[in-house]
N, C-alpha and C positions, 0 to 999 in steps of 0.2 A: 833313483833316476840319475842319470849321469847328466852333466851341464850341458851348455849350448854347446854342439857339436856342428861339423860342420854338415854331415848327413840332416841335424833336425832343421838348420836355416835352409839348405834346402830345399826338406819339403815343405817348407812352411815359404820358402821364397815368392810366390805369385801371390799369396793373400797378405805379405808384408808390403809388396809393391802397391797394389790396391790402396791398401790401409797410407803407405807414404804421401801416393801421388794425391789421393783424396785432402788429406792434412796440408800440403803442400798448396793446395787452390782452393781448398775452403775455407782451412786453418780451422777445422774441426775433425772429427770422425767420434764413430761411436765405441765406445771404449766398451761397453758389454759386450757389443758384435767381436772386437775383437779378442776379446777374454773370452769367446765360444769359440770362435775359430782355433786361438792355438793351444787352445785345451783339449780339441777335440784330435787335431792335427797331430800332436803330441803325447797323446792320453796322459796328460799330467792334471794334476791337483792344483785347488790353489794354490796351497806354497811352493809347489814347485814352478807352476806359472811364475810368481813373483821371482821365485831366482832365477827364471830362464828371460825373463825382460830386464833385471838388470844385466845379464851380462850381456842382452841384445844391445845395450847401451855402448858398447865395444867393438861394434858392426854399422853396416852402412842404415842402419834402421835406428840409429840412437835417437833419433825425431820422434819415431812414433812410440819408443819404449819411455821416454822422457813424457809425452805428451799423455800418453795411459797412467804416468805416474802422477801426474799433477792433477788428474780429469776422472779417475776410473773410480776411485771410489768418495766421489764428491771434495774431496781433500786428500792432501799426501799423507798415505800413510808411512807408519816407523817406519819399514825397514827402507823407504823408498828415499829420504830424506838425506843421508849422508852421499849416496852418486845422483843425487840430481843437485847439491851444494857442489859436489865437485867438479859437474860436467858444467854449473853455472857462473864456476869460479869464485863461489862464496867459502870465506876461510874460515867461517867460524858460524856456529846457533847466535842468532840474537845481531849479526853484521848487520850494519846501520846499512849498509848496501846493497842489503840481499835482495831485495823487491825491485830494485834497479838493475843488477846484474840478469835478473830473472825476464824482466820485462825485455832489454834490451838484448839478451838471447834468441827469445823468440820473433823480436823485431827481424832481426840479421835472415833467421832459418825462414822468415815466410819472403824477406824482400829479396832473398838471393833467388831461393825457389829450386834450389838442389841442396842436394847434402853430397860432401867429400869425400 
């Protein structure tokens, strides 16, 4: 399967809105609903799911691929851990200020209430 293209953000564009604006005013959504939808959207697998959220991390939906990564399968998995430190500003496994940078990320994306 080929990466995020712009054809699949696309079709996938109204159930990522969904999924944003929901995250954005409740500061939740349901991460299996959305692991059906763009599996379904997309006919991809899990691992291809997983590579197509992180690179949705690169688009105006980094909120809700970020928020699937920390929340989807009860805890982050591997591969999700190296672009959610980098999108969180954490320089390193084991920074005394990971949990800080993390927190006050998600502070900023619910209090602003848009993404850029």
């Amino acid at each position: 399967m080929k990466g995020l293209t712009d054809e699949k953000l696309e079709e996938a564009r109204s159930v990522l809105d969904e999924y944003k604006e929901e995250l954005l005013y409740a500061q939740f959504f349901n991460t299996f609903g959305l692991e059906r939808d763009l599996s379904e959207i997309w006919e991809a697998n899990y691992r291809e799911l997983q590579n197509l959220l992180i690179e949705l991390l690169d688009t105006e939906y980094y909120l809700v691929a970020a928020w699937y990564m920390e929340h989807g399968l009860g805890e982050v998995a591997h591969n999700f851990r190296k672009p959610l430190m980098k999108l969180y500003g954490i320089t390193h496994d084991g920074a005394g200020d990971a949990e800080e940078r993390r927190r006050k990320f998600w502070e900023v994306a619910f209090k602003r209430r848009v993404i850029h």
